[in-house]
Structure formats: C-alpha cells, structure tokens
N, C-alpha and C positions, 0 to 999 in steps of 0.2 A: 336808583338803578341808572347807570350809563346809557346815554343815547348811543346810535349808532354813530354817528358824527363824533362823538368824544370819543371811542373807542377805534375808529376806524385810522390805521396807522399810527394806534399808539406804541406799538412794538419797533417801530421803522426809522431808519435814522434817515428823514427823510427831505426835503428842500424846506420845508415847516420848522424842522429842528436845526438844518442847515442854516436858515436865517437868522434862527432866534441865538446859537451860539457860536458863531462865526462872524469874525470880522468881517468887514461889506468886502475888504482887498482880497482875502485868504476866499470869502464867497463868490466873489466876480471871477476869478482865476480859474476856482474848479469846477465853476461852473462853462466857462472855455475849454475848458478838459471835456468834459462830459458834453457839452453840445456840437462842439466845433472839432474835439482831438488834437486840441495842444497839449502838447508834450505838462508833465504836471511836475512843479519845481519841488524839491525835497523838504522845504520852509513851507509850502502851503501842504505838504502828506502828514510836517511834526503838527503843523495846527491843528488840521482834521483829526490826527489821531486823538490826539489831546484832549480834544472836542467830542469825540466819537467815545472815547475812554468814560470822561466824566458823565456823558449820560446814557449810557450803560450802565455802571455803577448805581448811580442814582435809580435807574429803572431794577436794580436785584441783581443785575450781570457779576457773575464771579469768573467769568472766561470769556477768551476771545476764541474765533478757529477759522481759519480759510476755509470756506464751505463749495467743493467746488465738485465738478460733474466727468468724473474719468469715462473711462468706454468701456464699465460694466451693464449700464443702462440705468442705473441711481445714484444718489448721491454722497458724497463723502468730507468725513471734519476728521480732525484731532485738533483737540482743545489744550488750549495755555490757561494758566493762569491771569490775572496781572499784577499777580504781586514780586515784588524785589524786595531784596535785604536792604534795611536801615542800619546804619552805625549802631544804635542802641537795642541791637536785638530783635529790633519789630521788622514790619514789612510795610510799604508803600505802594500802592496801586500805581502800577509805570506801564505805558503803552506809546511806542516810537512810532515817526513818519518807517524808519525803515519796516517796524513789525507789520504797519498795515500795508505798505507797496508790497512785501515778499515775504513768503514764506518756503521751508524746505519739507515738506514730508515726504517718508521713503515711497520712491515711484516703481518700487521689481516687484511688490507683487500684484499689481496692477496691470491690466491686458496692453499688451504692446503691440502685440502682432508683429515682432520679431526688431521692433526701431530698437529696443535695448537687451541686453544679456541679464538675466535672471543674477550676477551679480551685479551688476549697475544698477544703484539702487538711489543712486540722489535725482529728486527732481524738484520741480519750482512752480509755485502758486503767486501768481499776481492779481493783483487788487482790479474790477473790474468796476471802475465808479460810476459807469453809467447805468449800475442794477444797486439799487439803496443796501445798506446795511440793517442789518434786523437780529431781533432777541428772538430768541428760543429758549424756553425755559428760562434757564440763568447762564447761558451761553452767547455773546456776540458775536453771528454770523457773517462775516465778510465775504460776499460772492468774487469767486477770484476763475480763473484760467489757469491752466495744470498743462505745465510741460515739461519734459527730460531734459537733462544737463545739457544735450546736445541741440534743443528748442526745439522739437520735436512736438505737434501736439499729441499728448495723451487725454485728452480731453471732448466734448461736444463743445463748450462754449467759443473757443477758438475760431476754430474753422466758421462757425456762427458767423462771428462779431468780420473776421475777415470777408463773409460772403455779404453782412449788411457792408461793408465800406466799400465794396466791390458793386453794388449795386447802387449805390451813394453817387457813386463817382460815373460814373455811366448815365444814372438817371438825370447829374445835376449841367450834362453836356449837352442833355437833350432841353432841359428847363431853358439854358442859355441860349439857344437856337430856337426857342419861341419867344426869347426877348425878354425873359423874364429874369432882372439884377439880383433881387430883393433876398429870395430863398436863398438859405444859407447851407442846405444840408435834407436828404430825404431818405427817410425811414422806413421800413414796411413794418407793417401791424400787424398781429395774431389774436386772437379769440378764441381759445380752443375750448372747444363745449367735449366736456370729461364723463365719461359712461361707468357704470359700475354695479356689483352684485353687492346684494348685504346677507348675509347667513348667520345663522345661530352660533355661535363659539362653540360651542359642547357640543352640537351637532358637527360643525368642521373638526375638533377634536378628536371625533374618532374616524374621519377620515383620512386615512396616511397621503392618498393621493393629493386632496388638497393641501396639505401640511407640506408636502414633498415636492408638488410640480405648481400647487397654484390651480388646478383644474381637474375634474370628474374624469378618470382612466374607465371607469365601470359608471353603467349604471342606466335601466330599463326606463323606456317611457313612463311617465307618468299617465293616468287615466287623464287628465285634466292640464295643458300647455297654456300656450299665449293663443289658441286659436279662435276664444271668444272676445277677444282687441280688448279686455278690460280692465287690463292694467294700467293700460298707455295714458297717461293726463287723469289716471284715474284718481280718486280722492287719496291722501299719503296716510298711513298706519302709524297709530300714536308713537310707537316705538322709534319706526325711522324719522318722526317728524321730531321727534327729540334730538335724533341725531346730527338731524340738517339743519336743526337750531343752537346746537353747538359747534356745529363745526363752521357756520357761518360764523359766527362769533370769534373763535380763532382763526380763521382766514380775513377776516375784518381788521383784527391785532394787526395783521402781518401784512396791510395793506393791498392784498388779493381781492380785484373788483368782485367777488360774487354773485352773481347776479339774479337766475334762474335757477329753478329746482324743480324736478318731477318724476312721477314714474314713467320707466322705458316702457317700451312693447315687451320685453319677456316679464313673470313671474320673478320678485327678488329683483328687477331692474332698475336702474333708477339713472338720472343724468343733473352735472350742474356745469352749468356756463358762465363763464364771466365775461365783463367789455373786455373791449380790445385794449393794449396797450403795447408798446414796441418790444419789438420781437425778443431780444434777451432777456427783456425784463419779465417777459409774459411766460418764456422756458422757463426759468427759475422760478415764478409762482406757480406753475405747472407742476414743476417736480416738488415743489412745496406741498401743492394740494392736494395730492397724490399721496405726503408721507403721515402727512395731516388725517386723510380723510381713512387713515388705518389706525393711527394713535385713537382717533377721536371713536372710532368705530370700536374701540376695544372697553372703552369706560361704558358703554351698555351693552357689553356681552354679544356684542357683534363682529365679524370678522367683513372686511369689506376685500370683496376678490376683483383684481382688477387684469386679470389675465383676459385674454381676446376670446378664449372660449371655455368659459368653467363648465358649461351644461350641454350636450350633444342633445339637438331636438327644438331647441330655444335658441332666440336672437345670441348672437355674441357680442361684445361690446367694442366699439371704437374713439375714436378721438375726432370729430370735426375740426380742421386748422383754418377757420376762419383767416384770409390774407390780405393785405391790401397796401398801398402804395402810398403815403402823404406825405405832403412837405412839412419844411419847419412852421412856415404859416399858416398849416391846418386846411391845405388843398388835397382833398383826396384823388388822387391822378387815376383813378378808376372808376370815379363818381361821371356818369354818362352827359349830366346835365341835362337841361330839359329838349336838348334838339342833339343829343348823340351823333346825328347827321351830318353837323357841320363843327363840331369839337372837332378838328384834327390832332390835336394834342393826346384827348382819351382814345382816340383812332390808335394814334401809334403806341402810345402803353399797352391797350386791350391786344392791337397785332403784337409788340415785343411776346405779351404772355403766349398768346395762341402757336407764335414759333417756337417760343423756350418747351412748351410742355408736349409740341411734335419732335421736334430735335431731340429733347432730351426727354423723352416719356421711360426711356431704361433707368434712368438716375432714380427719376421720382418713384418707381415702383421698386426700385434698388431699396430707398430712402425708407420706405414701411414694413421691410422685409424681416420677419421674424419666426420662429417656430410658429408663435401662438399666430402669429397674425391667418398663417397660411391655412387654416381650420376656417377663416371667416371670410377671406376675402370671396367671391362672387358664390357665398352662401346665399344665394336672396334675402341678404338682410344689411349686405354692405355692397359698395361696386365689385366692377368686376375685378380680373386681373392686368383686363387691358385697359391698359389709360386711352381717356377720351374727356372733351372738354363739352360740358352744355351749357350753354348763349341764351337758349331762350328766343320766340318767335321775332320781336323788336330787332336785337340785334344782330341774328341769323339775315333778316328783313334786309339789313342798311348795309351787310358786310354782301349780299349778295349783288345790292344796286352798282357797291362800289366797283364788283368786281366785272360785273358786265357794262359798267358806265351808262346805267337807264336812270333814271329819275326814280328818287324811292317816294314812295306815298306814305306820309305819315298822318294816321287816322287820329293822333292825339290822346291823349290819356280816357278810357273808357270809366264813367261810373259804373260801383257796383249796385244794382236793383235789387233787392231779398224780398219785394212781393209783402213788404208789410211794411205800413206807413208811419209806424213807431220806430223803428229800427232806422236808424243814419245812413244814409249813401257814403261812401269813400270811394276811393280812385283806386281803380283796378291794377295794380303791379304789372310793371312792363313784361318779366318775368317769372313764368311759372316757378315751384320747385322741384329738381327733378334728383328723388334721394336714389336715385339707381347709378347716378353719373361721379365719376371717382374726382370730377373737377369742375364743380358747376359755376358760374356765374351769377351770383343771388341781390343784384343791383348795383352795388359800390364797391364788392369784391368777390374771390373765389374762395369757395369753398371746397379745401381738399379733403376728400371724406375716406383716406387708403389708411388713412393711419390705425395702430391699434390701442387701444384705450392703456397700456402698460408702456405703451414707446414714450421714449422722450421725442418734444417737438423739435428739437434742435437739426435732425437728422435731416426732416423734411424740408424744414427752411433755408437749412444750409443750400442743398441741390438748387430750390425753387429759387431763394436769390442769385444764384451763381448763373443759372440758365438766364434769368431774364437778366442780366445785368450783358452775358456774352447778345442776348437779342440786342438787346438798346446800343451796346459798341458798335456793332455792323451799322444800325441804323445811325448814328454820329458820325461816325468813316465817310459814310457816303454824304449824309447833310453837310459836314462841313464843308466838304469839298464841289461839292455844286454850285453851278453856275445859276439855275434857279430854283430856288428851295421850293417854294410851292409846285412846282411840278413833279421833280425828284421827290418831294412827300408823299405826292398823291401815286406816282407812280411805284413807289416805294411798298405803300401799303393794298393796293389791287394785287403787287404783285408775290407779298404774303399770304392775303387771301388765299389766291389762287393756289400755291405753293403748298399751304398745309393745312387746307379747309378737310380733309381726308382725317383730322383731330377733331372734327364738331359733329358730334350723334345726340340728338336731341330726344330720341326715343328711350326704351325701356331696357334697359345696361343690362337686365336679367336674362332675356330673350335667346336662347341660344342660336337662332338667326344673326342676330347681332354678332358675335363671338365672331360666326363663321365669314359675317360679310367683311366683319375687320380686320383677322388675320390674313383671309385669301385671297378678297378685294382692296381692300385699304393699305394692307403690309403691313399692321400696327404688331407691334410687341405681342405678345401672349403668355407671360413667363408667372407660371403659376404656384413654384412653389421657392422659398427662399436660395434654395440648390440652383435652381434654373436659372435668376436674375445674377446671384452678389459675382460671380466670374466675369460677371459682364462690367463693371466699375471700372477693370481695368481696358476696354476698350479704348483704339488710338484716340479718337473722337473726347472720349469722357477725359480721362487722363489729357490731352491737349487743351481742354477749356479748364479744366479746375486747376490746372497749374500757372497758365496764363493770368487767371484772376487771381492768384497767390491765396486758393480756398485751402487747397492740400497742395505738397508735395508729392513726388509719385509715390517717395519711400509711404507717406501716410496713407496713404489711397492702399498701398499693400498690404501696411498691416490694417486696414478697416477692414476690405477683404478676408483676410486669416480671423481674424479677432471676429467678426458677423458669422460665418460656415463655421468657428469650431467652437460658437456659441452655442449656433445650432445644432451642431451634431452634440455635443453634450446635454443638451436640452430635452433632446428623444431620447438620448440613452437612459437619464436622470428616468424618465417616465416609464422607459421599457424595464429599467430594472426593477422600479415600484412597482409595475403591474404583476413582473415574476414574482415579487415577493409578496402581493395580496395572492396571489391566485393561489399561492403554496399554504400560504399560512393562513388564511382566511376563510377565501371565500369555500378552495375545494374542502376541509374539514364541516364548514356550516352545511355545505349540499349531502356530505356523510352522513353526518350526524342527522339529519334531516331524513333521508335513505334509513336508515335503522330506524327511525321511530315510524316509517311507516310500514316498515318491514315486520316490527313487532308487531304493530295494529293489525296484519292482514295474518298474524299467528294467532294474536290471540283473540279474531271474529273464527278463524278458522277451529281452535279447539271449544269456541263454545258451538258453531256446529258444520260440520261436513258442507252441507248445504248453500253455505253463504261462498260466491263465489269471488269475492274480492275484487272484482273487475279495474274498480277504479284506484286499488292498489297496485295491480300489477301494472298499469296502465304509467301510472304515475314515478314508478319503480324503473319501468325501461328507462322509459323518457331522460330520468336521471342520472341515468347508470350510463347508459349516450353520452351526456353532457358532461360527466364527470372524466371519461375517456375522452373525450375533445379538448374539456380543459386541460385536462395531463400533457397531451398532446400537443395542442397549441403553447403552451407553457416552456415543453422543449423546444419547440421549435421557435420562438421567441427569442428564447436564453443562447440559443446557436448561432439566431442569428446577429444576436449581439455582439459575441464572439466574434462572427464573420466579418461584422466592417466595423471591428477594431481592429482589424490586422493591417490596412494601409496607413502610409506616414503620409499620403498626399489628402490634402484635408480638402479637394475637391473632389475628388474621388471618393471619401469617404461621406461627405454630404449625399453625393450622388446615390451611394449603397444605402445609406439611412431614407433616402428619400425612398425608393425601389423596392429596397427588400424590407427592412426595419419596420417602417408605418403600415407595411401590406401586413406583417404579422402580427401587430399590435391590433391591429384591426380584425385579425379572425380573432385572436383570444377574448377580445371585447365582446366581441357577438357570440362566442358560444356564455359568458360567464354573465351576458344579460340577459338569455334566454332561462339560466339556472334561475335569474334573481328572480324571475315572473312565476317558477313553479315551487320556489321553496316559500317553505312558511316565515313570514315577517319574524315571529319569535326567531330564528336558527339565523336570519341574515347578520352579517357581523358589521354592518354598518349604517347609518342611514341613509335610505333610499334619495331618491330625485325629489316625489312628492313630501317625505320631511322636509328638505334643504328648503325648494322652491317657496312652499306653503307655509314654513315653519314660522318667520317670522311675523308677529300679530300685533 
C-alpha cells in the first residue's frame, strides 16, 4: 500500500516532475515565468509541452484540455486527443508549445454579460503556469484563463491573477521603503476551510427540489435539530469516514493540501480545510475539491449538497477564506511579531487592510453575493450582512495607543492555568475567536467568513487584493515623497486609525443592537440581499479603482453586474417553478389522498355505530381541507407571480420584483405545504422528510 508521501502529487505536473524532466535551461527560464513574470519564450512552451506530453502518457493520459473557470461559477474542459496521423497509417502521440500556450473553445454560450453577441462565438484559453498541470482520470488538465476575441475576460481566474500583480506591485513599493532589496515579489495566501451536507442518494432521488435547485423548497421541522451541539467535532459515521478517506486520497493525487476533517454544528454537516497556499493555486484546488468531493460522494451512494442552505432550521454552509500577505522569502507581512507595538511595517499592512475593507466593504459583500448565499448570511450561524473587521483585545489595545499617542502597556503573553497539574501550560493567544465577525483577525491573518460554501474563491480575492493594493498606493504616494519617512509613517497610520476605526466591532455580529449601531451610527453598508448590493459595483468609487489597477474594465465590471442579478433571478425562478410543480403534483394529491382515507375511517366507525362521534376525524379533515385551499391558493399566486417579474427587460428591476414579491410568495406556499407535512400520515408524503435526509446517513 502507498504511503501518503508517494501518492501525494502523483497526479501533478509539478516542480518534482519539472526537475526530473526538463532541461536545468528550459527549467530555470520557466521557472522566471512563474516566479518573476517573464514573458515565456516559445522554445521553452515546445519543451514543456513535450515534457508535459510524455508524462501524461506514461501516467494513462489519452487527452489533453484547457481546464479553465468562465462566469457560470464551475468549471470547464473540452478535450483533444494527442494523437496525429503517421505516414503509415498509424497515429503518433504530438503535443506543441503552441497547443499548450493556447487554446480556442467556442466562447457564445458562455455568460458574457453583454462584452459579446450570442454569434461571436470564438474565444481563447491561456496557459496559466503558475497553477501546475494535473491528470484527471485519463485527461491532462491544463489550468488556463478564458477570454473573448476581443480580450475580454470571460473568466474568474483573470481579473484574479490581475488583482494578485496589482497588489504585488504596491506591496513590493512599500517592502522597498522599509529598505528591504532582497524580496523579489509578494503574494497573498488563501486557506479556504469547505463546508458541506452528505445525504443518501435515493433519499435526494426523490427529491425534485434537490435534484433541481440544490436545496430543500419544502419541508417541516424535525422533532430533533443541531440544538443538542452533538454533532459538532462529534465522533464521524463509518459511512462518511469512508468518504473522507477516499476523497483525501484523491485530493492527495492531485496535490490539494488536505488537511482537517470534521463534523459541522448541523445534523449531515461536515467541514475540510486545507494549508494555505497562493491564491490562484488554492482557487483552482478549491474548484477541484468541490468537484471531487461529489464524484467521490457518489461511489458510496451519497450525494454531497454544497448549496449555502439545503435545510431551513439548521446551520447553512460557508466557505472560511483564510488570507494573508507573504513575501518570496517567507515573511508573513501580517504576522504581528512578538512586540506588534513597534513593527511599523505590520502597522502599515494591518492599517492598508483596515482602510481597504472600510472603503470598500460594498465590493467585499458584492464579492459573496449569491441567491443561496442570501438565506444564510446573518442567520446566527454566519456574519452579518454588514462588513465589520475584528482585531481582537492586543491589537484594538496598540491601535488605540497609537491613535491617542499614550503609551501602550503591554502585559506580555499570558499562560494558560487549567487547575490540573498534569495537563501543560501554553501561552494564551493574543486573540480571541470571534465566529460572528464577517472579517476577523486570527494572529497572522484574516479570515473572511461571507463566503458561501458553493462560491468560487476567486470572487473574493479579486476585490480583497484590489482594495488593499489601492490602500498600500496611497500609502507609497505619500512615503515616497516625504521629506521624513518616519514621521509621515507614523502620522500616516494614527491617522487611518482614526479615519476608519468605525470598521472594528469586537462584539457579537449577531446582536441586533449591533446592526442598528452600524447602520445609523457608524454609516456602514447594510445590503442584505444580492438585489440590494450587485448595482452597487458599478459605483464612481468602485469602477475608478478596479480600472486603475487594470482588475476589470468598466465594459467587464458591466457584464459581472448583468451575468451576477440574472443569475439570480433565474435562480429563484428555477426554485419557484419547482415548488409550483411539487405543490400540483405531489404534495396537494398525497394531502388528498390522505383526506379520503380519513374520510372513509370516519364512515366506516360511523356505520358500525351512530354513537361514535369521530371527533378526531372531523378535526383533522378541516384542518386539511384549510391547508389544501391554501395550498391551491398560494400555488396561484406563486405561478402569477412568476409571471409578473418576468415581464421587465431591466434585470435590475427584475431582481428587485424577485426579491419583494417572488421570495414573499414562495415563502407563504412553504409554510402552508409544511404545516400539511406535520398532519399527513408518513405513508401518503410523497417524499422524504427533513428527519430522513438529516438522520439518514449511518
């Protein structure tokens, strides 16, 4: 049996295989590509390929494919062969420097958001060398970038890789201005810890909702929730421990750090984390793990649901974007040090953050904005919808000294005491954790906890680099040009502080106190439903930095807007017409049918005698003969109003209608057809309950 270490990147064309089959010339060079961004010569692409070719092959590979990330929110190949004609009739395995720098797949039916016309249909995939190349199956996947004839991106990876070089070049003006030559180039990090449901197969089977939307449209409390905490870190179920032992396995292949595995807070919940690793790379094994953890989830008869809210009642699931800032030499520039106090270096990274996520708190709550997400965000079980940044008591401490210019008192790292003399002391973390806060501070970086466990991370990153890269310019503008840098430093960062300390709530995100002090004392954002934020992208402000940092275009910034709201709004209508169609065809015939049999039992206690007065029949008989007119009822009016906001061609407008009216009607049909589920008989429901799904797996 393979170790982990023998297996761990055997699928990956990766600096391992780089060495071992690549010339030291053709590996020094692209490897200056990939660290530095020189330009990559077409004699060192024919090598790579060549190289990339034969051990694929060797490893089973019968295909190559640009595997790249358009702006439907997953990912996308078409597969080549690598075989070509021989003079003698056979075929020859051939793969060129040009097949792997470029490729064309048709780009019209792919969302555009208006950059192309629905017949312009050529677009173009480039090689993205700084994210390795990997097997799938028997397919070579080349991670690449996807754009229109016109260069347009159609893609997340783009705007990405633009917003890391955009924050590169910003942070490496600031490195220089504290004297430091050596660093060649600085990266930010990601860690996204991946949330998710596991359910029975034949159980989601016959639920059309999840089949159709990804998420429970119907469906009654169960007697028994997450409210006895015993899930959470609880012991794993042989079932899913099988699963998380295969799927480790092939995320191992494919050199995805895996790391952590556990049950969540809901029933069915569960969570895995990987290390960190730079930020393109870490999107891409992201949307790997993600496609992975449903393949894998299907060879034991399991469906693995990773929509933001499959269950109404129970936790929903997110995405923690673990972030953080390091040079080439392994300096983490958000790593506090042991005197935070007198770092002025982490001072001005920690302020760049603190102003990027006040300035641009629209971006970032832009950046998470989904149908699904909008069901969980300040559900008390994720932050709110207002962004807010927590620091923690230490550096709340040091930013306040700075700002009134007193002397801070630093008590020094506290031991922790547990009252039992077996047990170890360790050193009490500067920092609490605070899971209510949409952007906490957790020692050496932030952790942004808005995301939804279905998003791609690319979304977030994009904004978050873009923002802190626009903080760190201002702050360069001004250092270079000062007459004394350490003063302008320190004057620089009191007067950030002071500026946008109205971004750090250290308290309880859930509190609706909080809410009200942020909106109507603080000013902060409050845009709570996808409708309410994605308009906002296009603001002067937004649009004036992301084109300056060459992150988007305005034309791209327009269609993200169009392509985000009439995702959404097809999103709810998807759902609204699934519910019309259970409510007709399911659920109201089982509450019928259900109606007649107790209809009969109360005829035939009545003809064996006068006497018996059926009470608990007729009781039960109104009850549902109500509910079944409600459902008819709410049903039409559902279906009308489907109708009614599709009739606008203005897709802000129509978001607005689906937000207002749409979800308000989906929401009475729900509650009268979960009031039926609780008085019909189990036999007559036409689907599985909450308590199946939840409970089911063993």
């Amino acid at each position: 049996m393979s170790t982990i270490t023998e297996i761990f990147g055997s699928k990956v064309f990766d600096d391992r295989v780089m060495k071992a089959t690549l010339s030291a010339k053709v590996y020094n060079s692209l490897k200056k590509t990939i660290d530095e961004g020189v330009d990559l010569d077409i004699s060192v692409a024919n090598a790579v390929a060549a190289a990339m070719k034969d051990w694929a092959v060797e490893n089973g590979a019968t295909h190559y494919t640009h595997w790249f990330q358009p702006l439907t929110g997953i990912t996308a190949e078409k597969h080549d062969s690598f075989i070509s004609p021989s003079p003698d009739g056979g075929v020859i395995m051939e793969f060129s420097g040009k097949e792997l720098i470029k490729g064309e797949p048709d780009a019209s039916s792919f969302p555009s958001g208006g950059l192309r016309a629905t017949f312009e249909a050529r677009g173009y995939t480039a090689w993205d060398p700084t994210s390795y190349a990997f097997i799938k199956g028997k397919t070579l996947c080349i991670p690449t970038a996807f754009c229109s004839y016109g260069g347009e991106a159609l893609d997340k990876k783009t705007p990405l890789l633009r917003s890391m070089e955009a924050l590169n070049k910003q942070a490496m003006r600031i490195i220089r201005l504290f004297g430091d030559s050596t660093v060649k180039c600085v990266k930010t990090s990601v860690g996204p810890e991946q949330e998710y449901f596991l359910v029975d197969r034949h159980m989601y089977d016959k639920r059309h909702d999840l089949v159709l939307t990804g998420r429970t449209l119907f469906g009654a409390k169960p007697p028994k929730g997450q409210e006895m905490d015993d899930h959470y870190f609880g012991v794993i179920k042989p079932r899913v421990a099988a699963f998380m032992d295969d799927l480790n396995h092939e995320l191992w292949e494919l050199g995805i750090l895996a790391k952590t595995e556990h049950n969540e807070v809901a029933p069915a919940q569960h969570e895995l984390a990987p290390i960190y690793t730079t930020t393109n790379v870490a999107t891409d094994h992201n949307q790997l793990t993600m496609e992975i953890m449903q393949k894998v989830a299907a060879k034991h008869d399991l469906v693995c649901l990773l929509h933001e809210k499959p269950f109404a009642g129970v936790n929903g699931s997110g995405k923690h974007n673990n972030w953080s800032i390091t040079t080439d030499t392994g300096v983490n520039l958000l790593a506090p040090g042991k005197t935070p106090y007198e770092n002025a270096q982490f001072l001005l990274f920690l302020c760049a953050v603190m102003k990027a996520v006040d300035d641009y708190q629209d971006l970032l709550r832009i950046s998470v904005a989904t149908a699904g997400n909008d069901h969980r965000l300040g559900a008390n079980e994720a932050p709110p919808a207002v962004v807010s940044m927590f620091l923690g008591d230490e550096l709340n401490a040091i930013l306040e000294a700075i700002e009134t210019n007193t002397p801070y008192n630093d008590v020094g790292k506290q031991v922790m005491k547990l009252g039992v003399s077996v047990l170890p002391q360790f050193t009490k973390d500067s920092t609490d954790r605070n899971r209510t806060s949409p952007f906490a501070f957790t020692g050496n970086k932030f952790e942004f906890r808005m995301l939804g466990s279905s998003n791609s991370i690319a979304c977030a990153n994009i904004m978050l680099n873009a923002a802190v890269a626009e903080s760190l310019k201002i702050y360069a503008d001004r250092l270079e040009k000062a007459e004394n840098f350490e003063t302008t430093l320190h004057e620089m960062i009191r007067k950030t502080i002071k500026d946008h300390k109205r971004i750090i709530f250290n308290g309880n995100g859930y509190d609706d106190a909080w809410i009200k002090e942020a909106t109507e004392k603080r000013g902060l954002c409050n845009y709570r439903t996808t409708a309410d934020c994605i308009p906002h992208i296009l603001d002067k402000k937004n649009v004036d930095m992301l084109t300056a940092h060459k992150v988007f275009t305005e034309a791209e910034l327009r269609s993200r807007m169009e392509i985000t709201l009439e995702n959404y709004c097809k999103t709810v209508i998807i759902e609204a017409n699934t519910m019309v169609s259970m409510a007709r065809s399911e659920i109201t015939p089982a509450v019928e049918a259900y109606v007649k049999e107790i209809a009969e039992t109360a005829m035939l206690k009545k003809s064996v005698s006068d006497e018996i007065s059926c009470t608990y029949e007729s009781k039960l008989l109104k009850k549902l003969s109500v509910l079944t007119e409600r459902i008819s009822f709410a049903t039409d009016e559902l279906e009308n109003a489907i109708a009614q906001v599709g009739q606008t061609d203005n897709i802000i407008a129509e978001a607005a209608a689906i937000r207002d009216i749409l979800i308000n009607r989906m929401g009475e049909l729900r509650v009268a057809c979960d009031e039926a589920e609780v008085l019909t008989s189990k036999k007559y429901w036409p689907f599985p309950t909450y308590s199946d799904l939840l409970f089911g797996v063993r």
